[in-house]
N, C-alpha and C positions, 0 to 999 in steps of 0.2 A: 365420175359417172362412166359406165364401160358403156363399148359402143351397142350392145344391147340396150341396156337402161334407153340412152339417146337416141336410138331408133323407135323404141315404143314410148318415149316424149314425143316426136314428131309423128309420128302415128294419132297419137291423142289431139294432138293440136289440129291437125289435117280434119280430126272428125268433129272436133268442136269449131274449126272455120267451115267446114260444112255446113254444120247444123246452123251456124249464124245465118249464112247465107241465103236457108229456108225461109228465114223470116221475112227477105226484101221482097217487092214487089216484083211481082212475075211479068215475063214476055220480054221483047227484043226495040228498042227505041232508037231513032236515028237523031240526034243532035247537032248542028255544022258538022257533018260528016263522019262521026262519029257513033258507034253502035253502042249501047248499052244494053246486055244480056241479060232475059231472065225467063222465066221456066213457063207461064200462064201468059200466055198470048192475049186471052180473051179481055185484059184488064186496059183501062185507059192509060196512053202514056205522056200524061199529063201530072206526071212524076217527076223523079230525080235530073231525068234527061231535060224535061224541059226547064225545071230550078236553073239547070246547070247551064245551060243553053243564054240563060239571062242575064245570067252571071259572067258569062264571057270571059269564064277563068276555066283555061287550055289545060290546067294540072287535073284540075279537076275532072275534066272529060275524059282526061286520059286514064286516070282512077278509075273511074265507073267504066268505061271501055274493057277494064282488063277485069273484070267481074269472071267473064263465063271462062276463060281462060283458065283464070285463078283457079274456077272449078275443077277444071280439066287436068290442072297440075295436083291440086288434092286428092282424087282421087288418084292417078297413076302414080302417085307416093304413097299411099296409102296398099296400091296392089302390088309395087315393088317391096316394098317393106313386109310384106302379107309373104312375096315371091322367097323375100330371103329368109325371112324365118321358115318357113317351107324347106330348103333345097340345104343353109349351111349347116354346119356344125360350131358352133362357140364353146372355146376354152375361156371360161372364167369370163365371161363376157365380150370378149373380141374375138371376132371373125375373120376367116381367113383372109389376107389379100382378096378383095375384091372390089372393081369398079364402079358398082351399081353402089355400092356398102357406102366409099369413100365419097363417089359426088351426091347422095342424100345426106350425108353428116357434113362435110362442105357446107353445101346450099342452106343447110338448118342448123347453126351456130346454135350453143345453148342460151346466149341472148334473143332469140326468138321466140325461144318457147316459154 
C-alpha cells in the first residue's frame, strides 16, 4: 500500500469512528471522578457513566473518559490528512519527507484500519 492509499484508510476510518460515535448518547457525565463526553447535554446521565460507576471497573472509566478526546484526535487527523493532500505532491504514492505524513502513518498502523 503507498503512503497515499494509507492516508486515505485512515482518513476513512477517522470518518466512520466518527460517525459511530454519533450514535452514543449525548452530553458530559461525572463518575468517581471521571468525565464521560458526549454532544446533547439535555439527556439524563443515567447511562454508561453511571453502568460504569457500578461496576467499579477503573479500565472501563478510563475508556469512556477518552470518548470526547478520541473525538478531537479524529477530527484533527482527518484535517491534517485533508492539509497534506492539499499542500504535497506524490510520486507514485509516497510523499516527500514529511513530519506531519510520517507521525499519522506511525500512529495508524495498517492493523488498525
Amino acid at each position: 500500500m503507498t503512503q497515499y492509499e494509507h492516508l486515505k484508510r485512515i482518513r476513512a476510518r477517522c470518518v466512520e469512528l466518527l460517525a459511530l460515535a454519533e450514535k452514543r448518547t449525548q452530553g458530559e457525565w461525572e463518575a468517581e471522578g471521571c468525565t464521560v463526553w458526549s454532544h446533547d447535554s439535555e439527556r439524563e446521565s443515567s447511562s454508561i457513566c453511571d453502568t460504569l460507576s457500578h461496576a467499579h471497573d477503573s479500565d472501563a472509566l478510563f475508556i469512556a473518559s477518552c470518548a470526547g478526546p478520541a473525538e478531537a484526535g479524529w477530527k484533527a487527523t482527518i484535517a491534517a490528512i485533508d492539509d497534506i493532500f492539499a499542500r504535497k505532491h506524490f510520486d507514485g504514492g509516497v510523499f516527500p519527507s514529511c513530519t506531519l505524513t510520517t507521525a499519522i502513518l506511525a500512529a495508524w498502523p495498517e492493523e488498525l484500519l
